[in-house]
GUVO-611196 format. One record per residue (C-alpha): residue number from 1; residue in one letter; z, y, x. Coordinates in nm, 4 decimals. Layout:
N
NUM; A; Z; Y; X
...
//
This chain:
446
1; X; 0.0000; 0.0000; 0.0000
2; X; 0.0492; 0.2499; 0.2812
3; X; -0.2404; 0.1677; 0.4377
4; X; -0.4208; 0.2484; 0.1228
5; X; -0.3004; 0.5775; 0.0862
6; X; -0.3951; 0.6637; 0.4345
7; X; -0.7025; 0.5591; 0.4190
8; X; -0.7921; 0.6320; 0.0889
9; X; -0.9326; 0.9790; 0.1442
10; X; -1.2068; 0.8429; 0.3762
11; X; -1.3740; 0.5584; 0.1355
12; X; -1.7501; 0.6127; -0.0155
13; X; -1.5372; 0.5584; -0.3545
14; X; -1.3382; 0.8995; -0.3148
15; X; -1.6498; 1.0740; -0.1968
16; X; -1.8725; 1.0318; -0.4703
17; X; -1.5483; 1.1230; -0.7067
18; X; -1.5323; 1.4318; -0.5070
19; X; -1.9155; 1.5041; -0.5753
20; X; -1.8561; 1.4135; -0.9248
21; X; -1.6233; 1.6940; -0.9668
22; X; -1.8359; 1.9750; -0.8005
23; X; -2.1515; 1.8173; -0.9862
24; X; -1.9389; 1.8999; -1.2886
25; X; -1.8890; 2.2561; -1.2876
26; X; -2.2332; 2.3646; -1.4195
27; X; -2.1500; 2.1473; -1.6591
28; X; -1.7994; 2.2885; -1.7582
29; X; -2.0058; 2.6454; -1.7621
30; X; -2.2418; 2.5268; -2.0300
31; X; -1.9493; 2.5623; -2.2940
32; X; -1.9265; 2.7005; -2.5993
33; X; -1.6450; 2.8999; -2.5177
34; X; -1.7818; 3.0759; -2.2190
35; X; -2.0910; 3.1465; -2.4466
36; X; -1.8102; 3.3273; -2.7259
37; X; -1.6803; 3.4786; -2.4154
38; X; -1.9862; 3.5930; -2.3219
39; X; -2.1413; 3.6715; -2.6190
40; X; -1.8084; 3.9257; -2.7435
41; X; -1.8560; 4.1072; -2.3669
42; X; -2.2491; 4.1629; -2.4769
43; X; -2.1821; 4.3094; -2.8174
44; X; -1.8816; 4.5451; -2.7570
45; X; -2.0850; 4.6847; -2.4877
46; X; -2.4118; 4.7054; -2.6451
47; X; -2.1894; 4.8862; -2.9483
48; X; -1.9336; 5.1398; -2.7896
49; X; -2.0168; 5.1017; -2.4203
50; X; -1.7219; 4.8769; -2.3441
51; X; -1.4640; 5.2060; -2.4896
52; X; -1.1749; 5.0398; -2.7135
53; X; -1.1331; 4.6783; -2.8300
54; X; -1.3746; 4.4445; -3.0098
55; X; -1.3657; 4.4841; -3.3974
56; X; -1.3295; 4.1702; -3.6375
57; X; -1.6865; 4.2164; -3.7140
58; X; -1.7880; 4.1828; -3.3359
59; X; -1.5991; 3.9151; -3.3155
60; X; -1.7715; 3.7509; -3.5830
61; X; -2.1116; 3.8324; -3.4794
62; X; -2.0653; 3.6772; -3.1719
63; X; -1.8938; 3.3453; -3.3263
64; X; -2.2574; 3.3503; -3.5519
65; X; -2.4479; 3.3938; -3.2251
66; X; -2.3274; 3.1172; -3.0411
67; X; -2.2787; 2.9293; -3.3693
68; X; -2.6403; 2.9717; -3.3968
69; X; -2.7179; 2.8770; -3.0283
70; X; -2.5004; 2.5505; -3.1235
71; X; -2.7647; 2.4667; -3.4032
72; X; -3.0499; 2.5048; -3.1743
73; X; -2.9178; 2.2743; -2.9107
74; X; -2.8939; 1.9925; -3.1400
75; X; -3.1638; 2.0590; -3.4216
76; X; -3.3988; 2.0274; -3.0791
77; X; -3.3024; 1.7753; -2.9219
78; X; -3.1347; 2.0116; -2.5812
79; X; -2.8347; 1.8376; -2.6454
80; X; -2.8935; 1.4939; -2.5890
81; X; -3.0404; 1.5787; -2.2932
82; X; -2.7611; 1.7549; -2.1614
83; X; -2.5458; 1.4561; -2.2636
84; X; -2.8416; 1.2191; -2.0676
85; X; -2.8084; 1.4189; -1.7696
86; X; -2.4312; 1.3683; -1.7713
87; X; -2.4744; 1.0197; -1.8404
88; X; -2.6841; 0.9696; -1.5597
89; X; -2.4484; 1.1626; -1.3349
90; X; -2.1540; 0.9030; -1.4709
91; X; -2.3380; 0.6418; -1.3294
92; X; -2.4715; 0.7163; -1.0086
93; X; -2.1227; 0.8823; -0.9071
94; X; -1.8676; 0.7122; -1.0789
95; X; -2.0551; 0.4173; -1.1475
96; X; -1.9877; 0.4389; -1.5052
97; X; -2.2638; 0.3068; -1.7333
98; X; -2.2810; 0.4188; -2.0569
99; X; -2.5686; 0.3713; -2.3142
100; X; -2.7138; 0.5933; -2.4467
101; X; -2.7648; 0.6594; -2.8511
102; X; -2.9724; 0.5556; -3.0804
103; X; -3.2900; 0.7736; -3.1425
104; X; -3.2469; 1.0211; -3.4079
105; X; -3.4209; 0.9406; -3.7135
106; X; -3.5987; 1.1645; -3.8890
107; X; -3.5461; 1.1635; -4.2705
108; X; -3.7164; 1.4559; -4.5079
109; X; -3.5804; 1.7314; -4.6014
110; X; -3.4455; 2.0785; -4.4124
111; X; -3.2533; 2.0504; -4.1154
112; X; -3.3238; 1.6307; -4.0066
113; X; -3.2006; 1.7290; -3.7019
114; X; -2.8646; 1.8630; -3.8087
115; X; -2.7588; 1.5507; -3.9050
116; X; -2.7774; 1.4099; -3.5278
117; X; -2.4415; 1.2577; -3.4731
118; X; -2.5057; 1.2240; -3.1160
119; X; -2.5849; 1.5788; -3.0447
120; X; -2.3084; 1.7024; -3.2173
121; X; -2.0722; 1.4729; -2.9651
122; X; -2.2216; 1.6474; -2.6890
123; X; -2.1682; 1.9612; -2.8218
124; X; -1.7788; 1.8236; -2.8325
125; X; -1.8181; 1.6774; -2.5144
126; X; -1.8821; 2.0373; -2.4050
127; X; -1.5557; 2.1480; -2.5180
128; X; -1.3367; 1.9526; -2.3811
129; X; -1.5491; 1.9778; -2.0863
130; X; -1.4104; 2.3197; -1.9700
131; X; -1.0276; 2.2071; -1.9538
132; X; -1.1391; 1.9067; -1.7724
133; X; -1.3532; 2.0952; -1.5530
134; X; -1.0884; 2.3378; -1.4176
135; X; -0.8807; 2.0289; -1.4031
136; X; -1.1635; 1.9139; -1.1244
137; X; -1.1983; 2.2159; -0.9574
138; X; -0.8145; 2.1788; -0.9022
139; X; -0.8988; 1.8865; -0.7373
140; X; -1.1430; 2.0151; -0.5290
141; X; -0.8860; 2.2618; -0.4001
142; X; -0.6773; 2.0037; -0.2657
143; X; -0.9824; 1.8694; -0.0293
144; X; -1.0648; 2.2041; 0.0761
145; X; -0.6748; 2.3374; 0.0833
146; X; -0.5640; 2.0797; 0.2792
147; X; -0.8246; 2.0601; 0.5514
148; X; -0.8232; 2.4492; 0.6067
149; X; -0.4226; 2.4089; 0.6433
150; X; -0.4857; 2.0898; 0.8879
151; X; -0.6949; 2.3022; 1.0908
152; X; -0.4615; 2.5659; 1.1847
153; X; -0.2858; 2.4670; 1.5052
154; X; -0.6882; 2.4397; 1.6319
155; X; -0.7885; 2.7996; 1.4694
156; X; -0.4366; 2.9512; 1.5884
157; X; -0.5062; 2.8075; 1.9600
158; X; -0.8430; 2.9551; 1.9866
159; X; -0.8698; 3.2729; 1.7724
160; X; -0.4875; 3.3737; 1.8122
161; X; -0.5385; 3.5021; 2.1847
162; X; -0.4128; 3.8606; 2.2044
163; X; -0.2234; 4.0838; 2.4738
164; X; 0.1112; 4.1032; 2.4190
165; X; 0.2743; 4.3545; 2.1458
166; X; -0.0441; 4.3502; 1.9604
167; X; 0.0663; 4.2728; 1.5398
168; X; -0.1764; 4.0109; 1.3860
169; X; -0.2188; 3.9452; 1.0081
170; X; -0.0721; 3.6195; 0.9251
171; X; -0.2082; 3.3110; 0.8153
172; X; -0.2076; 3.1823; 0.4059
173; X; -0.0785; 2.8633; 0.3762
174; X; -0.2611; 2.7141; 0.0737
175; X; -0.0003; 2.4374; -0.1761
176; X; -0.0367; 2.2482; -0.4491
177; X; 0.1048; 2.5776; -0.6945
178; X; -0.1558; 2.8287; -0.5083
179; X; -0.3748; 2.8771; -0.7946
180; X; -0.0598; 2.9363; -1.0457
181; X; 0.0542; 3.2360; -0.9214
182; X; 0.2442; 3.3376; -0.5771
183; X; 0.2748; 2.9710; -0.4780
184; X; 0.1606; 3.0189; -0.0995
185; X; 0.3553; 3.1200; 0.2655
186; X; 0.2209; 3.1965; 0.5634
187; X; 0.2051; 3.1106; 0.9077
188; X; 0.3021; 3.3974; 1.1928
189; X; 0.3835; 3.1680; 1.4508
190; X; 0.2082; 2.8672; 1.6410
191; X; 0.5744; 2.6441; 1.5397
192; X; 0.4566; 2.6931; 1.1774
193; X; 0.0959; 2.6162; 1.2008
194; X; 0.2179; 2.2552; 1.2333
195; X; 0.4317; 2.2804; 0.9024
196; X; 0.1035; 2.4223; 0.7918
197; X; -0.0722; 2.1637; 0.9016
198; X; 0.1267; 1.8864; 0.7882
199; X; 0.1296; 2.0271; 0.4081
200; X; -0.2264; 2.0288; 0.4452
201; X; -0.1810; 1.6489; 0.5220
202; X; -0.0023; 1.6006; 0.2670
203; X; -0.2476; 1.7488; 0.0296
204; X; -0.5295; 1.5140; 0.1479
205; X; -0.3372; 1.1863; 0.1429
206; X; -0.2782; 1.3254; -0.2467
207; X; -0.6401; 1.4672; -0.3353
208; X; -0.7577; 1.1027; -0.3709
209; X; -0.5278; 1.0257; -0.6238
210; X; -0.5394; 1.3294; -0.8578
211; X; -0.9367; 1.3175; -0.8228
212; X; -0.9434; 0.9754; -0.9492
213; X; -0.7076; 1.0591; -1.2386
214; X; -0.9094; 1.3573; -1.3615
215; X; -1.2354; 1.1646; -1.3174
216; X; -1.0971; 0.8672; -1.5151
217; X; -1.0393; 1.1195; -1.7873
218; X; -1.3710; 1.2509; -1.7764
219; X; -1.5513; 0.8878; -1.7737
220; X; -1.3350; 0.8138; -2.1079
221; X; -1.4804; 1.0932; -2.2703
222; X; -1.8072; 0.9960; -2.1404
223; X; -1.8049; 0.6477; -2.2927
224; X; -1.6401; 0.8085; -2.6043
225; X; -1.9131; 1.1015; -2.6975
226; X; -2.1964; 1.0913; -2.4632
227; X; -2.2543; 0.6780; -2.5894
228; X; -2.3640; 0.5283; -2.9245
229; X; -2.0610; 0.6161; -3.1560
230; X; -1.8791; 0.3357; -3.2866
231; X; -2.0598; 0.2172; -3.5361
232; X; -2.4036; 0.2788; -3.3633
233; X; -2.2112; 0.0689; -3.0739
234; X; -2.0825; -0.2521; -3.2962
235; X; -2.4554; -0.2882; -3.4391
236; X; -2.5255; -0.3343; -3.0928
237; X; -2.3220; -0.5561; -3.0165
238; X; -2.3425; -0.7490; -3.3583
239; X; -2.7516; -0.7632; -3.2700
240; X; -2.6908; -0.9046; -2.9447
241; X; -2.4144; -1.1211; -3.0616
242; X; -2.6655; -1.2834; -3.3287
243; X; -2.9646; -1.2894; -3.0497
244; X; -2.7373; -1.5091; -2.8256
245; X; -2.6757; -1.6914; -3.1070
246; X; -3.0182; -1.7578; -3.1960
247; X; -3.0586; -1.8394; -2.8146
248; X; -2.7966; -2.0375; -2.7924
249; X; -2.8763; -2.2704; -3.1031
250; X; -3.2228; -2.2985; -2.9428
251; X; -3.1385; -2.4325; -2.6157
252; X; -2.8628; -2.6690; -2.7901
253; X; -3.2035; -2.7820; -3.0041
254; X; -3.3956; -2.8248; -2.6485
255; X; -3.1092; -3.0067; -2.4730
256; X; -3.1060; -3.2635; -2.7524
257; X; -3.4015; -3.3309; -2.7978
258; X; -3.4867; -3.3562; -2.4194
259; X; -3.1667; -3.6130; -2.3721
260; X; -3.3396; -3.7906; -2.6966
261; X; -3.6781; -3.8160; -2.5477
262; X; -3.5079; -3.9248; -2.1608
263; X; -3.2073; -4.1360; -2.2777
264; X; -3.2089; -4.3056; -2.6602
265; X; -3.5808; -4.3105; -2.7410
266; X; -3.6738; -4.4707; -2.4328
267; X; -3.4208; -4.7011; -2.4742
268; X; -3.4884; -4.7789; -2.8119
269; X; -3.8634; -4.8543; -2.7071
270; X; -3.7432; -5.0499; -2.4744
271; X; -3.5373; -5.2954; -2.6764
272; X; -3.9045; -5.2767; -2.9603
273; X; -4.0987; -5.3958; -2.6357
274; X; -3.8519; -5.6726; -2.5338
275; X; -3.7828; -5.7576; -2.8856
276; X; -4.1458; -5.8055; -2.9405
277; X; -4.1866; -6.0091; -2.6142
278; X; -3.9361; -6.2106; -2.7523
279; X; -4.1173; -6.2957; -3.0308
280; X; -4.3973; -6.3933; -2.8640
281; X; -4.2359; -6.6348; -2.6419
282; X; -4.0409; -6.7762; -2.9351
283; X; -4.3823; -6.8466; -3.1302
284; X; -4.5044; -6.8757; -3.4810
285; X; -4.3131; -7.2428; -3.5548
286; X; -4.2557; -7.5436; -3.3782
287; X; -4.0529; -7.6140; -3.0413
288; X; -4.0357; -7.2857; -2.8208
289; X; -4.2461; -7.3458; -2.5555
290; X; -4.0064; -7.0953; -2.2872
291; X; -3.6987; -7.0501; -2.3936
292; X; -3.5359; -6.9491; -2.0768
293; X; -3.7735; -6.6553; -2.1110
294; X; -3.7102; -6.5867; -2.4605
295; X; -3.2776; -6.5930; -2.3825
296; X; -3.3417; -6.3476; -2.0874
297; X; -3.5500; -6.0653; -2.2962
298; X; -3.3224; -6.1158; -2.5816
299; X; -3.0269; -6.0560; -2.3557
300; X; -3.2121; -5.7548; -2.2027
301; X; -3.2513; -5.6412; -2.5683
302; X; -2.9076; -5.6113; -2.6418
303; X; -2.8294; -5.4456; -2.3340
304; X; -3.0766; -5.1972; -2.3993
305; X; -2.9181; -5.1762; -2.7617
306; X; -2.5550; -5.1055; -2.6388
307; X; -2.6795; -4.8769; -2.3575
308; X; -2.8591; -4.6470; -2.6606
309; X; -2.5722; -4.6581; -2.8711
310; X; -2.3638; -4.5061; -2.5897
311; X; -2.5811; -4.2812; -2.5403
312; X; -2.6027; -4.1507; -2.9413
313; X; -2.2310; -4.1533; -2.9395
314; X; -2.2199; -3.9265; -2.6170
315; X; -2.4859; -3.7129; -2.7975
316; X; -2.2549; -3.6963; -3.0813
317; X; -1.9931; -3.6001; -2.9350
318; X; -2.1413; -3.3443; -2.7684
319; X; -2.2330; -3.2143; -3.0914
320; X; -1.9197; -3.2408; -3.2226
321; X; -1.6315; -3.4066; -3.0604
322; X; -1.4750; -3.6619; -3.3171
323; X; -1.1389; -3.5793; -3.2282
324; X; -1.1511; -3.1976; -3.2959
325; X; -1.1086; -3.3686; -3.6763
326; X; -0.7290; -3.3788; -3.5973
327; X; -0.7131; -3.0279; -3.4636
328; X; -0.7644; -2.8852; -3.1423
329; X; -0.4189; -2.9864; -3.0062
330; X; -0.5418; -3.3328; -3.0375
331; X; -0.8566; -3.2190; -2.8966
332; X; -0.7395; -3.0975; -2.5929
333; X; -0.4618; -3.3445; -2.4937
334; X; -0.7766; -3.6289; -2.5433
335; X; -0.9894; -3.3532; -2.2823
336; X; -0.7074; -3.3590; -2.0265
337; X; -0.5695; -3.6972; -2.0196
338; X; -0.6821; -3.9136; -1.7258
339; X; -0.8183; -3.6335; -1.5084
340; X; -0.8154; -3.6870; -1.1315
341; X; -0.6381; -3.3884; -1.0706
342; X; -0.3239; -3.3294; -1.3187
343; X; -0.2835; -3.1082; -1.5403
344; X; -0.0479; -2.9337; -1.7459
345; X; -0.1075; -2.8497; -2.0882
346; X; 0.0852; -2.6489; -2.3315
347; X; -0.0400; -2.5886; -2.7168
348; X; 0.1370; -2.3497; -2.9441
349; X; -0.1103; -2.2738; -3.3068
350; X; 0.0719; -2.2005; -3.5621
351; X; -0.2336; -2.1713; -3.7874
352; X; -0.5352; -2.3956; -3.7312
353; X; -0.8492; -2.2536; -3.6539
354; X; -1.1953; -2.2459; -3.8101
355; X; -1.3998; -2.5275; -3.7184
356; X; -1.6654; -2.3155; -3.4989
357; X; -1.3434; -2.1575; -3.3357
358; X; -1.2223; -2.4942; -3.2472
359; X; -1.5783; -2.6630; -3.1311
360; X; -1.6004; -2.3464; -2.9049
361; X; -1.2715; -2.3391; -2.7583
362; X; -1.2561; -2.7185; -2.7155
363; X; -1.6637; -2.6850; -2.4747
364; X; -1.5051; -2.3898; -2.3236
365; X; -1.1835; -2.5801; -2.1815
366; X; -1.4428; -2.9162; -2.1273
367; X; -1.6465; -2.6674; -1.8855
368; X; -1.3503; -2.5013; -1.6915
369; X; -1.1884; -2.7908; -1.6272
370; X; -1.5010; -2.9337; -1.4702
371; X; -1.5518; -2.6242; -1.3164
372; X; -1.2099; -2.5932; -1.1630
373; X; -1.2956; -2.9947; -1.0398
374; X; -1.6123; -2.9500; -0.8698
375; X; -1.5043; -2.5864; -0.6718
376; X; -1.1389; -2.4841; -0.6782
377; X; -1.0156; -2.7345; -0.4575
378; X; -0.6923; -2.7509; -0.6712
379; X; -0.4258; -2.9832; -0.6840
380; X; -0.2880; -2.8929; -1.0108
381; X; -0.4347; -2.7257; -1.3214
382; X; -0.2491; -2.5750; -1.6363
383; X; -0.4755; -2.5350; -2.0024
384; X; -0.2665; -2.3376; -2.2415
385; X; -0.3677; -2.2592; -2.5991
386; X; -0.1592; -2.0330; -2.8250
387; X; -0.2391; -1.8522; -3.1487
388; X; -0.1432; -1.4896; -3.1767
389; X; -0.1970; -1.2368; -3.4003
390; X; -0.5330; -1.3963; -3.5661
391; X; -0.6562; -1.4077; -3.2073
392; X; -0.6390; -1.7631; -3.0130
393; X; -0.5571; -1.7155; -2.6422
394; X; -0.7434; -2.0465; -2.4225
395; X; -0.6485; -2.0620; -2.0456
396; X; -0.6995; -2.2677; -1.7630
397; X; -0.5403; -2.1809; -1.4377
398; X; -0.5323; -2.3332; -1.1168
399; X; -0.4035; -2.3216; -0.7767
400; X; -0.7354; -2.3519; -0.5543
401; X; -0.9186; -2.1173; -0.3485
402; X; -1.0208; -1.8387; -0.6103
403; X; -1.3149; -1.6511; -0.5819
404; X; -1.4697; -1.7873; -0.9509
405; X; -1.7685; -1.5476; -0.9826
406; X; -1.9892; -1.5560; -1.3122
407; X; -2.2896; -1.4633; -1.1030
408; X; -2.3165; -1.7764; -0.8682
409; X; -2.4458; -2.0115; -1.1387
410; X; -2.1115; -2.1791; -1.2144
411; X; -2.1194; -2.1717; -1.5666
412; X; -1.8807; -1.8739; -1.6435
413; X; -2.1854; -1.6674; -1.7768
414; X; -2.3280; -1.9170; -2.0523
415; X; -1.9230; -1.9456; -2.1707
416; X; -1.9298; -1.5672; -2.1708
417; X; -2.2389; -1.5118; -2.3957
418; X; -2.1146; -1.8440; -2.6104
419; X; -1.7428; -1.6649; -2.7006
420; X; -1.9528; -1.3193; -2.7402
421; X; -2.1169; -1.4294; -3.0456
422; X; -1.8158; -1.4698; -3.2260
423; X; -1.6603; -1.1939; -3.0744
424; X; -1.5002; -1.3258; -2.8461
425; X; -1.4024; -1.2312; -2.4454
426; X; -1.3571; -1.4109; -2.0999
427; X; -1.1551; -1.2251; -1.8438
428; X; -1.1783; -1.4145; -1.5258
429; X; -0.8562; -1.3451; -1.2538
430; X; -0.9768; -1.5334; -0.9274
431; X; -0.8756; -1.3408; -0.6134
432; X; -0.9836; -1.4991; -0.2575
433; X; -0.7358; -1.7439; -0.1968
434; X; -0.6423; -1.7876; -0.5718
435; X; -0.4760; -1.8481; -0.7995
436; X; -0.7509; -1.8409; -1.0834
437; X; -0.6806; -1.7657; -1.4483
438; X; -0.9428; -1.7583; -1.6563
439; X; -0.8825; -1.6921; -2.0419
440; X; -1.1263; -1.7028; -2.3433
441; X; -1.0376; -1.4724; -2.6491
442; X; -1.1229; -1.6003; -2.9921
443; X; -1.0840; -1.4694; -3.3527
444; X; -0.8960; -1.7300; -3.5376
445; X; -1.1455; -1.7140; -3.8043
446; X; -1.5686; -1.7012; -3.7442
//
């Protein structure tokens, strides 16, 4: 941890939050409230030459002015592109991605483009931006603050060379309060350019930390009125919730009818064939003329007659696991008996699950498991399934070497999209070294 604050002034991470908050600025200009400001300075000078105060009905011409100027920005379209440039700014700086609305749709009538939600969000956006935006330029100060204190036992050693008796202006100090009134000292000796300099340090070792708060402020009101809107946001996510579905059920369709075609149908052609050479050697009537022949491809016909039926049951079962018909307590103590590395399971529901729940948690634990087999290295795992709150909670931890990532083909991104489509969520917790906990979120009810 104190390493980290040392160093944490110095990473590419802190950099492009600093950049974030000067990119900003413009930004925090672009305000309604400036524009009021602005506009109320125009009109009392354009009527009285800037003599008195501004009368009610200046004041009100000017909130009609830059109510007006409000209009235009989102009846043509200005807006959302200020709210796309800030967007893209989010993203390359603070690597926050955030997509973007829906395209207005134009409906008869005066004033369509009145009625864009989205450009109204950015002119709220806007708002709040000039609070925020001071609230960055504060931490901008402490960069520049702190490394103009830090330099001045080098600025007081080479610019402070004077013959003696001669009176020399001394040097602000700048601290965290300097903006807020009379919050600075000064520096008249070289002693105190070193408490200068170390309240400079201080400053930088704390700039990191109150940059990445007021950034993380900003980015939630990014995602929160430069995106889709809520409800613009769960159509999404409802249309690519039924698209996985539909690509989901598809490949299910594919994988059984490919392990049809390879495994049972072959089989089953098999046991015609032999079946049929049976026959053959067993003739029409009369003594069999091989019947050594006619045993063996009988035998081999019943082989090949077991071998398919174990292969339609494993089919089945992949469809549907027989056991989930007892619950999915049952379910899962069946999935982790006789493992070859133990595990510990604990099962708390007080209310059963829908069917689809179930069959998806019970494929989800089948996979992890395996998962945690083949590349944790573990020598003990732990499933867990509780029911909380209409929400079941499915993990399965392990002691290996971590490192689980969804984007090295292990499986963890097919279980993703599977929960997703019934709303569901997989948070993954797999540090180098380990442990890994990796939990699936389900609705009780699909």
């Amino acid at each position: 941890m104190g390493m980290t604050v040392v160093v944490a002034p110095f990473t590419r991470r802190q950099g492009r939050e600093l950049l974030f908050c000067l990119a900003a600025q413009p930004f925090a200009l672009l305000n309604p409230l400036v524009f009021f400001v602005l506009a109320v300075d125009l009109i009392w000078l354009a009527a009285d030459g800037g003599r008195g105060n501004p009368t009610p009905a200046q004041m009100a011409l000017a909130g009609l002015c830059v109510g007006l100027l409000l209009v235009l920005l989102v009846s043509t379209g200005a807006a959302r592109w200020l709210g796309s440039l800030q967007r893209k700014l989010a993203d390359r700086l603070l690597k926050v991605q955030v997509a973007p609305p829906p395209p207005v749709r134009r409906r008869s009538g005066p004033g369509p483009g009145l009625r864009d939600g989205a450009g109204w969000r950015v002119v709220a956006y806007q708002l709040v931006k000039l609070p925020v935006g001071l609230i960055e330029l504060y931490a901008v100060f402490f960069w520049i603050g702190g490394l103009v204190n830090l330099s001045y036992p080098l600025l007081w050693g080479g610019f402070r060379n004077h013959p003696p008796g001669a009176q020399l202006s001394p040097l602000p100090v700048f601290t965290p309060f300097g903006l807020f009134g009379d919050g600075t000292f000064q520096v008249t000796t070289l002693l105190g350019t070193f408490a200068a300099a170390a309240a400079g340090a201080a400053m930088l070792l704390a700039a990191p930390w109150v940059t990445r708060a007021v950034t993380a402020v900003d980015a939630w009101l990014i995602r929160g009125l430069l995106g889709p809107g809520r409800l613009a946001q769960r159509v999404h996510d409802l249309e690519q919730s039924r698209a996985l579905a539909v690509d989901d059920s598809a490949a299910l369709l594919r994988r059984l009818e490919r392990d049809l075609h390879d495994g049972a149908q072959i089989r089953l052609a098999t046991l015609a064939m032999n079946l049929g050479m049976a026959r053959e050697k067993l003739g029409d009537n009369g003594p069999v003329p091989d019947a050594a022949a006619a045993r063996e491809l009988v035998d081999a016909a019943l082989r090949g007659a077991k071998d398919a039926l174990g292969e339609l049951r494993s089919l089945v079962r992949g469809i549907h696991p027989p056991v989930l018909d007892n619950g999915l307590a049952d379910a899962l103590a069946s999935l982790t008996a006789d493992r070859a590395i133990p595990v510990e399971l604990e099962v708390s529901i007080p209310v059963r699950p829908t069917p689809a729940i179930e069959t998806i948690a019970y494929f989800c634990a089948a996979e992890l498991l395996t998962n945690a087999a083949k590349h944790s290295l573990a020598d003990k795992l732990a499933v867990r399934a509780a029911g909380q709150h209409d929400v079941l909670l499915l993990s399965v931890a392990d002691d290996g070497t971590g490192g689980a990532d969804p984007t090295r083909g292990s499986g963890l991104a097919g279980l993703a999209q599977r929960v997703a489509v019934v709303d569901g969520r997989l948070t993954i917790v797999s540090p180098p070294g380990g442990p890994t906990t990796i939990t699936v979120e389900l609705p009780l009810h699909a």
